[in-house]
Structures are given as C-alpha cells and as structure tokens.
C-alpha positions as CSV (number, residue, x, y, z in Angstrom):
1,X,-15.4,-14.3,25.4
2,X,-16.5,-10.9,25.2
3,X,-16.4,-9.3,21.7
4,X,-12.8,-6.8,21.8
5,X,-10.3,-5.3,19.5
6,X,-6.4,-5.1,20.3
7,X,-4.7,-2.3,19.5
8,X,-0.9,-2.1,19.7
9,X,1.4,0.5,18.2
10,X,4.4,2.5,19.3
11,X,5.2,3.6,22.8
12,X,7.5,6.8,24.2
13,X,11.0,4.4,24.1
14,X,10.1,3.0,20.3
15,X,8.7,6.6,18.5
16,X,5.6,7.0,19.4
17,X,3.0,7.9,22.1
18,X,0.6,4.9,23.5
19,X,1.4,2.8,26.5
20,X,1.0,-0.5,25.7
21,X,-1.6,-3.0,24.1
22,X,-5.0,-1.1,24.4
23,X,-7.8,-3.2,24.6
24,X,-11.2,-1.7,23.9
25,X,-15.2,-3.5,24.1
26,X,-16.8,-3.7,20.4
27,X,-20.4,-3.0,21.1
28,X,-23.3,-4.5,19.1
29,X,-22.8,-1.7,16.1
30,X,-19.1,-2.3,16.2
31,X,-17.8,1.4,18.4
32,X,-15.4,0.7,20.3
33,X,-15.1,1.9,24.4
34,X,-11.7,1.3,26.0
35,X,-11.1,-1.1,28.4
36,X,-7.8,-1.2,29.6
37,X,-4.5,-1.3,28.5
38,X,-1.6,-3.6,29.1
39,X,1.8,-2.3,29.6
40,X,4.3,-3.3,26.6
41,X,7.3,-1.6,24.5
42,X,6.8,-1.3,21.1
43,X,4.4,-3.7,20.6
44,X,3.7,-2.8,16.8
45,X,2.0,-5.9,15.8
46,X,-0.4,-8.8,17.7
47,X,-1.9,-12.1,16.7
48,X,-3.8,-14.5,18.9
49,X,-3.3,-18.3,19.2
50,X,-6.0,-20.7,16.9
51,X,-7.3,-22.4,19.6
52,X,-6.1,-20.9,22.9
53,X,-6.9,-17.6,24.9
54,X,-3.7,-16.9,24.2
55,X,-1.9,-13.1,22.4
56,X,1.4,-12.4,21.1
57,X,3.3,-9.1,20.2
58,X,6.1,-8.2,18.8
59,X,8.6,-5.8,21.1
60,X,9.7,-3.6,18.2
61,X,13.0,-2.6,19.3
62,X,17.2,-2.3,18.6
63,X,16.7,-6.0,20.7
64,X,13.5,-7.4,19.1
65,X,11.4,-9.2,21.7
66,X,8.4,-11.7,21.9
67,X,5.6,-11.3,24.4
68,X,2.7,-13.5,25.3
69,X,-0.3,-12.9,27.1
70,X,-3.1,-14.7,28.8
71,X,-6.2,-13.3,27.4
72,X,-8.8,-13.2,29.9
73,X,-12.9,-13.7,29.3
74,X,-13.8,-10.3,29.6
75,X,-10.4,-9.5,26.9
76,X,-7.9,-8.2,29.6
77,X,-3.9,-9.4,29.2
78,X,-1.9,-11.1,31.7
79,X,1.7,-11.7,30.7
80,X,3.1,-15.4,30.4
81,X,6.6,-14.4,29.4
82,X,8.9,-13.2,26.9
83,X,12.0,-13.9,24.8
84,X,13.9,-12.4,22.1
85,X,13.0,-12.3,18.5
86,X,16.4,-13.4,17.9
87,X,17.2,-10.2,15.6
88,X,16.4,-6.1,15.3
89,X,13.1,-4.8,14.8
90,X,10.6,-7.4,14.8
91,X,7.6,-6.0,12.6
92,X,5.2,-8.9,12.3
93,X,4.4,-12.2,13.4
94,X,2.0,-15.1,12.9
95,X,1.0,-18.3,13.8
96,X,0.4,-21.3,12.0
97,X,-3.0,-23.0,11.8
98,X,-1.6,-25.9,13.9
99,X,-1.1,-23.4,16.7
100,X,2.3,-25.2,17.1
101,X,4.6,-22.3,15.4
102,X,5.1,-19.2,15.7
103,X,7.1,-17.0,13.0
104,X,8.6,-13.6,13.7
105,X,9.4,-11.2,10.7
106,X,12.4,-9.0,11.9
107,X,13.2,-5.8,9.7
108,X,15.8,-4.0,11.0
109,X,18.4,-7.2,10.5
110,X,16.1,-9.4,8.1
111,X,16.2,-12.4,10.5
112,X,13.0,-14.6,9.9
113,X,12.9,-16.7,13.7
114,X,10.1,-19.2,14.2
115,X,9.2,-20.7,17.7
116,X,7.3,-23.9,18.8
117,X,4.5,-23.3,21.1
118,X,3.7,-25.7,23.7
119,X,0.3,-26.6,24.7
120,X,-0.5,-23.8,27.1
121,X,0.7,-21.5,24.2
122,X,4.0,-20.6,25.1
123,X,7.0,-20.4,23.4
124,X,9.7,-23.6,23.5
125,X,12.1,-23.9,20.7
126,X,13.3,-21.7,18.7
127,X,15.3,-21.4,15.4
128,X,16.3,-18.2,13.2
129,X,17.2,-17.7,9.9
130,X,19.6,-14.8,9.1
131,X,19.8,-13.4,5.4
132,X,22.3,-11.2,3.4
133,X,22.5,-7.8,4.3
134,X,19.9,-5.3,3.3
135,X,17.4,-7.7,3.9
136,X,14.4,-6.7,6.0
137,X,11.3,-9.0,6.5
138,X,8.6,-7.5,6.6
139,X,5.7,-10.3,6.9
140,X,5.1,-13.7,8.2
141,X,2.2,-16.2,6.2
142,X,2.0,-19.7,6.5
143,X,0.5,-20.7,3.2
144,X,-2.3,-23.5,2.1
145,X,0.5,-25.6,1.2
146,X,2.1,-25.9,4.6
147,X,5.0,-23.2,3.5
148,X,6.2,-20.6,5.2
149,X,6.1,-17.4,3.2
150,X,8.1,-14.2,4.1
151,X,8.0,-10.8,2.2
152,X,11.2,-9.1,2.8
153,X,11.5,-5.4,1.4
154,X,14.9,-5.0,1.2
155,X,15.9,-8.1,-1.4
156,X,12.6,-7.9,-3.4
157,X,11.9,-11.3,-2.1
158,X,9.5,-13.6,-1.1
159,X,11.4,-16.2,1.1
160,X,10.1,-19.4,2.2
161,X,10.2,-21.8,4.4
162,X,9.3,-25.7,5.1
163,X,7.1,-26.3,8.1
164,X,6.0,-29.1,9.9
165,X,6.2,-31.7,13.0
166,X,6.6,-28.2,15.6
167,X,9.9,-27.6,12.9
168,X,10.9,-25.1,10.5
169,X,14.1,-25.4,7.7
170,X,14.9,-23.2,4.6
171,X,12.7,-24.4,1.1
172,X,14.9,-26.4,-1.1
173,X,13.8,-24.2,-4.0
174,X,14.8,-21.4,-2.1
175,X,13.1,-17.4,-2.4
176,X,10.8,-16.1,-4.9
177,X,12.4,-13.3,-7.0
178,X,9.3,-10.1,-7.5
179,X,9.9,-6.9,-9.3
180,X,12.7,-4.9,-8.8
181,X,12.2,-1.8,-6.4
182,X,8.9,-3.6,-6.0
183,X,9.8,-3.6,-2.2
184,X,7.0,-6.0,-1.1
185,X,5.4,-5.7,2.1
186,X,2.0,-7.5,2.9
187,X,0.4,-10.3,1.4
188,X,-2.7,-12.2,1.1
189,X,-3.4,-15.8,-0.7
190,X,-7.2,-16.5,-2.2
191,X,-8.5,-19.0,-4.7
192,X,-5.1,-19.6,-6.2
193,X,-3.2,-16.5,-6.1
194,X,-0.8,-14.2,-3.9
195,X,-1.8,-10.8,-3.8
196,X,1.3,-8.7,-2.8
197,X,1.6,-4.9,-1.9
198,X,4.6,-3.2,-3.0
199,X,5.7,-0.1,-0.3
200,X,8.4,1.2,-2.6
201,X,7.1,1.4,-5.7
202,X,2.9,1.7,-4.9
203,X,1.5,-1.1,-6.8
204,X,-0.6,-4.3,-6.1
205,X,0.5,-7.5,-7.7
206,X,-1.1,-10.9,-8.7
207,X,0.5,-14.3,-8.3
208,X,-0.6,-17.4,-9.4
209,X,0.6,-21.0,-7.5
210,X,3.9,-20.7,-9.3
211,X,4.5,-17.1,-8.6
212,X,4.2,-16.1,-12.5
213,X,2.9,-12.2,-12.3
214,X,-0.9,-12.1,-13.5
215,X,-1.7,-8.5,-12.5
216,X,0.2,-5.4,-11.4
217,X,-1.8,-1.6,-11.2
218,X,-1.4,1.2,-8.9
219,X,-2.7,1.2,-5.3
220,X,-4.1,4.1,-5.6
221,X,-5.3,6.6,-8.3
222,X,-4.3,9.2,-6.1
223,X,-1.1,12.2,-7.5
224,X,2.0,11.9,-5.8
225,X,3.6,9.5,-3.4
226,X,2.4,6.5,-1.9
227,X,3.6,4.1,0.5
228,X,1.2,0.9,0.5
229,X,1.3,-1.0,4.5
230,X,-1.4,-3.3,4.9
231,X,-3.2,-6.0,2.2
232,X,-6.4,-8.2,2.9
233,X,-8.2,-10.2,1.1
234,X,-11.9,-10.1,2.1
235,X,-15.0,-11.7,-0.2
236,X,-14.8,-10.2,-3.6
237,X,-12.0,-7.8,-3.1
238,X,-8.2,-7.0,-2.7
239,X,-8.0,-4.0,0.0
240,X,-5.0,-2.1,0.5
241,X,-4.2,0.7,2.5
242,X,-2.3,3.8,1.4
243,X,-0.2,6.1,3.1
244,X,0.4,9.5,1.6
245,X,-3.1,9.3,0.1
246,X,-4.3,8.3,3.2
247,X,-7.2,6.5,1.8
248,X,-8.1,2.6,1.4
249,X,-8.4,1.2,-2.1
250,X,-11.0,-1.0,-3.3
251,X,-9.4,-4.1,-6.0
252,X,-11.6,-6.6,-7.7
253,X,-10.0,-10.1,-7.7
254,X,-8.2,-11.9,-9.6
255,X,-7.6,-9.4,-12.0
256,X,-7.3,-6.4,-9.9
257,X,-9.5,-3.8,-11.8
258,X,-10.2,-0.8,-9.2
259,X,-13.9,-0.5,-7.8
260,X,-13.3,2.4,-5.0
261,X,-10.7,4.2,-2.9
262,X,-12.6,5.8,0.1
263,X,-10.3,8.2,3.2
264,X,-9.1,6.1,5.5
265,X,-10.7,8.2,8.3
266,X,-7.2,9.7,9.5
267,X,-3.7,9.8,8.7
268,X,-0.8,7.3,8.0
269,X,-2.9,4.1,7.8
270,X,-0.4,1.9,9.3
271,X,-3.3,-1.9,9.1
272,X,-6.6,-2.5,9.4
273,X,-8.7,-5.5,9.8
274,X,-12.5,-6.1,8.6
275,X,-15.0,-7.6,11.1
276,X,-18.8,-7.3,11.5
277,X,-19.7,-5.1,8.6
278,X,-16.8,-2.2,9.9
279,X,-13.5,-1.7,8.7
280,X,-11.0,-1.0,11.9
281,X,-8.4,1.1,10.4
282,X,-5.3,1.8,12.5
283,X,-4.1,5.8,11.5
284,X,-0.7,6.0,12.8
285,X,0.0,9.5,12.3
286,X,-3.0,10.9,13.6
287,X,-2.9,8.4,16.3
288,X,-6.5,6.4,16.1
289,X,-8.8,3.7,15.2
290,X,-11.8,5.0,12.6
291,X,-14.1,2.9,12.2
292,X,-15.6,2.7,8.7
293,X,-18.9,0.5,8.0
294,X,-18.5,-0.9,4.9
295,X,-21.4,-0.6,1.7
296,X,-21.4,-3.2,-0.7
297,X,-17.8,-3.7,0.3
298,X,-17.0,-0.3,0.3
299,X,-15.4,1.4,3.2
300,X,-17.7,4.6,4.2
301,X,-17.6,7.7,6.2
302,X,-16.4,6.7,10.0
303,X,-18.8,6.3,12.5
304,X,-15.7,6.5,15.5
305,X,-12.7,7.7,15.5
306,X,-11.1,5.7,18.7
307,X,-8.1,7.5,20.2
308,X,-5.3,5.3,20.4
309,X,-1.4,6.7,20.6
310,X,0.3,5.7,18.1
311,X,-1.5,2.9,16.3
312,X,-0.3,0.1,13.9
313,X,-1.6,-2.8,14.6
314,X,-5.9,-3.4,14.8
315,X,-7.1,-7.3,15.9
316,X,-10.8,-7.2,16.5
317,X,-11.9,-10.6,18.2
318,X,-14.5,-12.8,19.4
C-alpha cells in the first residue's frame, strides 16, 4: 500500500473550512502532495483497522455519526457505511488490537459507545454508556491490560471499561478520580505509566499501574494561557502539543523533566502524529499540516506546510 497520511478536520456544516478526509502521498523525505479527498462531515478524528484496509471517522456533529471506508492500494476511500455514535459530538475513536471493537468518545453528551466489527471491518453491535451530566469524553485507549480507558474532561475522570469476547461492560472498580480542574484530555501508556494531558489547567501528569500521581509540571514554559490537545509517547519522550503557545513540548519519561519546546509550524495545534523521522502536526487555526523533521527527538523548523482546511486529525500510514 502506498505510503499516505489522512487528514480529517472540520467542514463548512461543523465550523470549519475542508471538505472531507484529505488524503495526500508521503514521498521518500516525508512531503506530502495531495491526492484526493473523500467527502465527509465533520470528520474530526480517523483510525484505521489492525489488520484490514479498512478507516474510520468520527461525524462530529449535534447527531454524532460513524463512518467507515474501504481504503484502497494507492490510499483512496470508498465508503462501507455509517451509523450513529449513539450520542453528541463524537471527538475520538479507537480500535482495539483485536480489531473486533471499536470505541467512540462522544463530548458533547459524555456518551462512551463501543461497536463490534465484523470481519470485513464493519460495524455490528453496538452498546453505549451514558454518564452524569457535564461529562464529556474526550479519548478512547484500550490499555495493555485488556481495559478500556476513557479521559472525560468534564468529571476529571478517567473511566473504564471491561473488554473482551467482541463485548464491552462498565469496570467493577469503576472511574479513576485525577486532579481537580485537571480537565484531562489525551493520554498515552509506556513502560508502566499513563501519561495524561490536562486541557484546563496546562499540565502533564504521570501515572503509575494504580493511577497514584508520580509527576505533574507544566506543558509548556511558555506566559500566559494554554490549552494542551494531543499526547504521544514516542522512544525516550512525552510530547505534547500546546495551543495558545502554539509550540510542541519536549518531556523526558518517567519523570517528566523538560528537554525542548520547538513552534509547532502554525497555529492552534489541534494532533500530530510521528512517522519516518517527521513530526505531522495538524494547525487548526491556520488550517495546515507542517511538517517538522525531528533532531535527536526534537521537532525542527518545517520543511512543508501542507494546506489542509481546517485540520485536527493527522494519520500518516503505510
């Protein structure tokens, strides 16, 4: 399959200005050239099946939606179907190693649904999981130890779920408590702890495998205020994106010191994802794709900036 990168983001009826999924050709020094784009509403965040050509997306919308796509040798989408997230806003949605689950983070409501997948990568079953109001979940992770795990930044919780045999059901130990006002939005697990990022109040945490708090520092060194999106775990460090600063900040794990916090290469970083050497870093304000090669780790000045509408979502693959 050729090497590509997905791109979704907002379109004219959910805020923003693209028109779909784009899907652009990574050449051998990791630019990007678009290839076509695949007609979609909202479709704010993607991930791709395990095992099968096969890419979902998120319909962030007032009536949340769920779309799959073929994907195609040469990248291109062809829609499968579609169904509905079963609540408001769907942000974020992953699936399980197993490629027999899929979960679906909801904001605007706080409804967590997961769906079975059948073996052509479809969706079958589905169950959802409302919570108390003000909740809003913001990310989906299925953890090492076959648990569901779902920030939601409205309760200052992690909640979590049992998963297994194509089924999902509430933990009997129920949610992990965080910091209040922490407002945790991404996540990341790596040799024993959960690295969160908190949007509301603009730190980066450390977990161990009982959730007791080994770290907590700013994401970014930066004055003023800062809005944290996207967390990844990559080698040696904790990266996390930050809006306001607009810049991309460089943690050593486990104990979070800071090594460097380089521009993000545009405005807003809504995600990015590391692949080949390059960061991709999605700029939703000031609607692109820069691409950063990285130095020891550290995020450089861009070699692209990749038009895109309104970017949030970046998933470079193979």
């Amino acid at each position: 399959m050729a090497e590509i990168a997905y791109i979704g983001g907002y379109t004219p009826d959910t805020g923003g200005t693209g028109t779909g999924i784009v899907v652009a050709e990574r050449d051998g020094r990791g630019g990007l050239s678009r290839r076509g784009e695949t007609p979609a509403s909202g479709p704010s965040f993607l991930a791709v099946h395990p095992r099968l050509p096969v890419l979902y997306a998120v319909g962030e919308g007032e009536r949340g939606t769920v779309e799959v796509f073929a994907r195609g040798a040469d990248g291109a989408l062809s829609p499968l179907g579609g169904r509905s997230s079963e609540g408001s806003f769907p942000c974020h949605l992953a699936v399980d190693p197993s490629g027999t689950l899929l979960a679906v983070a909801n904001y605007g409501d706080g409804t967590v649904s997961v769906h079975g997948i059948g073996g052509d990568g479809r969706l079958t079953t589905v169950r959802a999981f409302p919570h108390r109001e003000g909740a809003h979940a913001h990310q989906a992770t299925f953890g090492p130890d076959g648990v569901l795990y779902v920030t939601d930044l409205g309760t200052d919780e992690v909640r979590r779920f049992t998963v297994g045999d194509g089924r999902a059901a509430l933990h009997p130990d129920g949610p992990v408590r965080l910091a209040p006002g922490m407002g945790p939005r991404h996540m990341a697990w790596a040799d024993g702890r959960w690295y969160v990022a908190g949007e509301l109040d603009g730190t980066v945490r450390a977990y161990d495998a009982d959730w007791r708090e080994t770290a907590a520092v700013p994401a970014s060194g930066s004055e003023g205020e800062n809005r944290p999106s996207h967390l990844e775990v990559c080698g040696p460090f904790v990266y996390v994106a930050n809006r306001g600063p607009d810049t991309i900040a460089v943690l050593s794990r486990p104990d979070l010191d800071r090594v460097a916090e380089a521009p993000c290469g545009g405005a807003w970083p809504r995600h990015f994802a590391v692949a080949g050497g390059r960061m991709y870093v999605a700029n939703q304000n000031s609607g692109d794709v820069a691409v950063l090669p990285l130095k020891e780790g550290i995020p450089q000045e861009p070699e692209q900036v990749f038009a895109a509408g309104t970017p949030s979502c970046v998933l470079p693959r193979g």
